[in-house]
N, C-alpha and C positions, 0 to 999 in steps of 0.2 A: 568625483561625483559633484554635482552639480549641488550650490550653498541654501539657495533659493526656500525660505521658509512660508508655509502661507499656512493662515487660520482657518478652521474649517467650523460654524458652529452647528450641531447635530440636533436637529430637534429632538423630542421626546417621541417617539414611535417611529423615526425616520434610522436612515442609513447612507455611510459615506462610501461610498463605490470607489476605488480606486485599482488604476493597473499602473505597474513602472513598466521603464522602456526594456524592449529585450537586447540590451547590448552591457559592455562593461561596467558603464557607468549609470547603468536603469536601477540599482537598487534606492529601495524608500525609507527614509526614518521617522517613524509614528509615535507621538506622545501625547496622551491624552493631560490637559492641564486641566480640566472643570468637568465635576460630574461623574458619572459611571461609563463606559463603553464597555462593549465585547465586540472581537471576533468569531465568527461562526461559533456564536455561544460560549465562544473562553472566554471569561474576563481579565481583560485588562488594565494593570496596576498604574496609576495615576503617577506621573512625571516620571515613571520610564521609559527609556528608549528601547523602541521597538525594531529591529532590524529587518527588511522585507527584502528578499534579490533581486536579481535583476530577470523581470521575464512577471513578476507574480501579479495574483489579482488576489483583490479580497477586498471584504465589506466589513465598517464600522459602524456599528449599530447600537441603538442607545432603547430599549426595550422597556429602560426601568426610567429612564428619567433623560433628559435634556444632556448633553455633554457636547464641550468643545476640545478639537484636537490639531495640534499641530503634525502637518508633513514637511518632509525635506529632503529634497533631492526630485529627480525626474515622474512624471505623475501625471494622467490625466483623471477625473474624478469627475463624478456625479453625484450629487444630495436626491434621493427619493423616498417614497416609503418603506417602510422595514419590509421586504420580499419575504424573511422568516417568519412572518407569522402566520401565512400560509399552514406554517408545519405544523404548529402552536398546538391545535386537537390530537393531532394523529400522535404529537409527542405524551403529550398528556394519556392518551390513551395507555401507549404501549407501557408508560412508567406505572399505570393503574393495574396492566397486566402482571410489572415486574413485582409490584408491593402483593400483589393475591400469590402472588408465588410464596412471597418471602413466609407469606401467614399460612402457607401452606392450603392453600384454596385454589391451585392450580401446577400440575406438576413442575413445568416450569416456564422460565421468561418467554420475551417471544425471539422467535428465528425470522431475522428481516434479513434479505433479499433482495439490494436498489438495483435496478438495472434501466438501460437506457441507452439510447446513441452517447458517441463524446460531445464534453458541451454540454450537457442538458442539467448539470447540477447533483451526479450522482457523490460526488465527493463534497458538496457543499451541506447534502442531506445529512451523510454519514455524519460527518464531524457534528451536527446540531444533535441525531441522537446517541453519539455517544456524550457529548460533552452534559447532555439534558438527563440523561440516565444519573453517570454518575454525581451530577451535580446533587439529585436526591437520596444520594447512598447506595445507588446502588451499581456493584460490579458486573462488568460484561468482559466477552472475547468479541473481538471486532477481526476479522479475517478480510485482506485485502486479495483478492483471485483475478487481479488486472494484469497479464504477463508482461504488457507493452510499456505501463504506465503505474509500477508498483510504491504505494505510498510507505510503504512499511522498509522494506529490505532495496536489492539491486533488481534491475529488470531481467523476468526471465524466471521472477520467484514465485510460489504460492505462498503467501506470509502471513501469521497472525499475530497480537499481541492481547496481552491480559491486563485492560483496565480497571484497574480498583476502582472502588466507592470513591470519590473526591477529587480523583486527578483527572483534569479536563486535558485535552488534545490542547499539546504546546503550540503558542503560536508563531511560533521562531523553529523550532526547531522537527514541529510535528509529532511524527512517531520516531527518529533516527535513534533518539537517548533511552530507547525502550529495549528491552532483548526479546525478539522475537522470536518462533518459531516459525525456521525457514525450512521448504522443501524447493531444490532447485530443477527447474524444468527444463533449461538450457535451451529455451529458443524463446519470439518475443512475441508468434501467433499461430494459432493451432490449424494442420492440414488433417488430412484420413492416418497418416502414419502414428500422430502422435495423439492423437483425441484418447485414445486406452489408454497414457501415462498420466493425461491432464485427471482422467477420472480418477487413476490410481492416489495418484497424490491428492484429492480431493477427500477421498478415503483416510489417505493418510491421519491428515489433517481433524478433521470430522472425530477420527479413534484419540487423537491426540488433547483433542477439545471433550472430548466426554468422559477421559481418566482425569483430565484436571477439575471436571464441572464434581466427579464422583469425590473429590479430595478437598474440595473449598465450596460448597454446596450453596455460597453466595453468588459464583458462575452461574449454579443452575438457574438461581431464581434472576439473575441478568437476563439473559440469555446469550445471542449472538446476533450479531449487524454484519454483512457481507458486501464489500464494492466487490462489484465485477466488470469485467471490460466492455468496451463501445461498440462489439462488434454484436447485434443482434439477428443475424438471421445464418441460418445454413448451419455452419461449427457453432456458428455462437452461441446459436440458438439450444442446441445442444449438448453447450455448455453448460447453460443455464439450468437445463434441465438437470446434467449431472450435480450442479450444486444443491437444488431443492432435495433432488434426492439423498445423497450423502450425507447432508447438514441439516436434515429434519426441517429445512423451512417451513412456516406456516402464514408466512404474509409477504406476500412480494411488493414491493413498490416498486411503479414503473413511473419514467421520469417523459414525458411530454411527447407519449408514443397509445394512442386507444387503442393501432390496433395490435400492438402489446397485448396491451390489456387485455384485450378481449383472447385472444390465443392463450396463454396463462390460463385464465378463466375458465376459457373450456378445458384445456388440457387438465388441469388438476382442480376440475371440480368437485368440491366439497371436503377440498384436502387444504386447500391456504385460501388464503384471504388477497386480493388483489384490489391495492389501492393505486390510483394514478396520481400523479402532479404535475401542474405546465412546469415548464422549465421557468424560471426565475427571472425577473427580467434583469435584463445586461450582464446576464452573463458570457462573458468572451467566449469567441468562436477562436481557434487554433487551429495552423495548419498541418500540416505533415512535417515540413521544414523544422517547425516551433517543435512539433514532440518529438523529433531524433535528438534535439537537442537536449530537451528537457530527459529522454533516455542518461544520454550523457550528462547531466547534469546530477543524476541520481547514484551513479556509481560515482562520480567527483564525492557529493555530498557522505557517502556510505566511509570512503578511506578518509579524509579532509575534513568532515565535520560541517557543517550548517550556521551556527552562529557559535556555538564551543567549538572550538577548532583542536581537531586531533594530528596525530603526527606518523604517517603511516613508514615505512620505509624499506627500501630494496636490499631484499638479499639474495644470495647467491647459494645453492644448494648442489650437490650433487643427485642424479640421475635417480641414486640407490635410495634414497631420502625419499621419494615420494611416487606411487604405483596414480597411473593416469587411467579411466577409464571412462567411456560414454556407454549413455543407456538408450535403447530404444531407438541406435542408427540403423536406418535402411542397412541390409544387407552384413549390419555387426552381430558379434556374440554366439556364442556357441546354440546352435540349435538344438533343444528340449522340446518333447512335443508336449510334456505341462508347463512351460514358460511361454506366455504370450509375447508374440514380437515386439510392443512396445516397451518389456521391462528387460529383455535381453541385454547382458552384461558382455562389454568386448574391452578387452585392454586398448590403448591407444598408444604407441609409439612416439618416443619424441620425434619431436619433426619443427626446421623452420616454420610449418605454416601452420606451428601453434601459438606465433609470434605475437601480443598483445589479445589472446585470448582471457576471456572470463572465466574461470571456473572456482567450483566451491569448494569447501573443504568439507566432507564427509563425517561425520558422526559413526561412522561403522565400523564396526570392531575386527570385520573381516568379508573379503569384497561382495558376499554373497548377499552382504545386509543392504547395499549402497543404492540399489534401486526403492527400497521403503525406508530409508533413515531420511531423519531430517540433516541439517549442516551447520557446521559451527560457524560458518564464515565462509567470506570471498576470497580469492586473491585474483590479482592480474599474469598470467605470464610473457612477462616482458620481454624475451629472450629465452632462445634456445637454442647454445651451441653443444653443437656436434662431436666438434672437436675437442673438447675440453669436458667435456656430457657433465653438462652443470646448466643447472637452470640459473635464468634473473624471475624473482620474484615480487610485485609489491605488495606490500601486507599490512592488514592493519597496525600492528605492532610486530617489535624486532621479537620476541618471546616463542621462540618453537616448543611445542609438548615434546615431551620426547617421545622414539618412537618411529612408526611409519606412517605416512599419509596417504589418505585414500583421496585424489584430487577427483570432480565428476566436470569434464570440456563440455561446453558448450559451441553454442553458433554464432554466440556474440561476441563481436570486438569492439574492443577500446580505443580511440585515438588516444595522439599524446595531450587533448585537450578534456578529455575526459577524464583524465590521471594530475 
């Protein structure tokens, strides 16, 4: 990595734009020496070293006062005005929402809903109101429902986590150090076959979020914040609609799209609130190229760790050790005629061409449960001989439950650069 240290000084309502390069040696090291900074709302601790990868963008911004910062290593940047206070009312609002809850002057927080093309800032909104929520005390579930581009768990998941009052979205490390509640979907964008799983797990989720708001009654008065994927129109669109529905939305934010807007608007009038926002300025446009990688980058970071580095490692298992099955394949699964073909349960056969396959580990106590449980976890299957009917495994840690495993395959592979 590149030695190259340069000063940056931030004025007081401004922000420091920066992206590293997308190659081995693009990551950036950020340390604020004078003053206060945050990123997307976290603030950041004065003469730490901040670790940033290689590929990332993000803004330094001084809200409360003046700050200077040092960068180092590869970098291009721009000084402008603070783009986030744009959000500044709409935040304030919603946390006025959150406090009438808490006083019990409203049943509860609010159900937000960013949605948008990719690009537009809908992951840049999220983190401002979860970090601006709990910075004032108060707790939320934030549910990420991007299958291509999952910030929470590996790609492929419906994922949520439970932020408390006080802890703002790490800026190193994200959500990775969180334990989420994962549902895995096993593909990375939705056609006609699997739209009834995506909703089922939507459901899922939604029941999983409403036992914990009923047990910690400080969820309720949070509420929820949902990303959702880039793709707005046809599936996607009725994506969207499945999540308003499932998850009680009541205000959608749409990110640099009227006639968004305006569709929302009429579709569920007098049911949610539909606010728009332009898109932020500079922020990076990415290509397809950029996000297989960044795919990849996200199961690397899920076994291996993000800036704590974890230690994942291969094992070797026999056949009998663990029952393999997909849900909702074309043409899989025993036919029921009260079982809808997307939740249809089929064993899956070892086979070489499950060689460097993704799949999760099942939470189900018995195979019937594994189309509505969530998952304890990933692994990779590296290997699969025949001959020997032993699987290679990577996994997060060497520690097997005892027992039998309920594995659910997907459609996604791993290189050996992903691993």
């Amino acid at each position: 990595m590149g030695t190259r240290v340069q000063v940056f000084d931030v004025p007081f309502g401004h922000e420091l734009k920066f992206e590293s390069k997308d190659d081995n040696e693009g990551r950036v090291i950020v340390k604020v020496v004078e003053g206060s900074c945050e990123c997307f709302g976290s603030a950041l601790a004065r003469d730490r070293a901040y670790v940033f990868p290689a590929g990332a963008k993000a803004a330094l911004s001084a809200p409360q006062e003046a700050c200077r910062v040092e960068l180092i290593g590869h970098h291009a940047t721009t000084v402008a005005p603070f783009s986030g206070v744009a959000f500044q009312p709409f935040l304030d609002r919603m946390n006025a929402r959150r406090t009438a809850a808490a006083q019990r002057q409203a049943p509860s927080g609010p159900h937000i809903l960013v949605v948008g093309q990719t690009d537009t800032g809908k992951s840049t909104l999220c983190k401002y109101l979860i970090n601006s929520a709990t910075r004032q005390g108060h707790s939320l579930s934030f549910v990420d429902a991007d299958l291509g581009q999952n910030s929470i768990t590996v790609p492929g998941s419906l994922a949520s986590v439970f932020m408390d009052a006080g802890r703002e979205v790490d800026v190193e490390e994200g959500f990775t150090l969180l334990p989420p509640l994962a549902f895995f979907f096993g593909d990375l964008t939705l056609n006609r076959g699997n739209l009834g799983k995506y909703q089922h797990l939507c459901d899922q989720i939604a029941a999983c979020l409403k036992a914990n708001a009923e047990n910690r009654p400080t969820f309720q008065h949070g509420g929820v914040i949902v990303n959702t994927m880039g793709w707005i129109e046809d599936l996607g669109y009725e994506a969207i609609k499945m999540l308003v529905e499932a998850l009680g939305i009541d205000t959608v934010v749409v990110m640099d799209n009227r006639q968004l807007e305006e569709r929302i608007g009429g579709e569920f009038a007098g049911r949610v609130e539909v606010v728009g926002f332009e898109r932020p300025q500079r922020v990076v446009t990415r290509n397809s190229k950029y996000r297989r990688g960044q795919r990849g980058e996200r199961v690397k970071e899920y076994f291996r760790g993000v800036h704590t580095p974890l230690h994942p490692v291969k094992v070797v298992v026999p056949f009998s050790a663990v029952s393999l099955y997909s849900v909702g394949e074309a043409g899989g699964g025993v036919h029921h005629p009260t079982i809808p073909p997307y939740l249809r349960l089929a064993p899956v056969a070892p086979d070489v061409s499950l060689d460097h396959t993704l799949a999760a580990v099942s939470h189900a106590t018995i195979p019937e449960e594994i189309p509505h449980a969530n998952v304890a976890g990933f692994v990779v299957i590296l290997h699969v001989d025949l001959e020997s009917q032993m699987y290679t495994l990577l996994m997060p840690s060497g520690e097997q439950p005892p027992g039998k495993h309920y594995f659910i395959t997907s459609k996604i592979k791993c290189t050996d650069a992903d691993l």
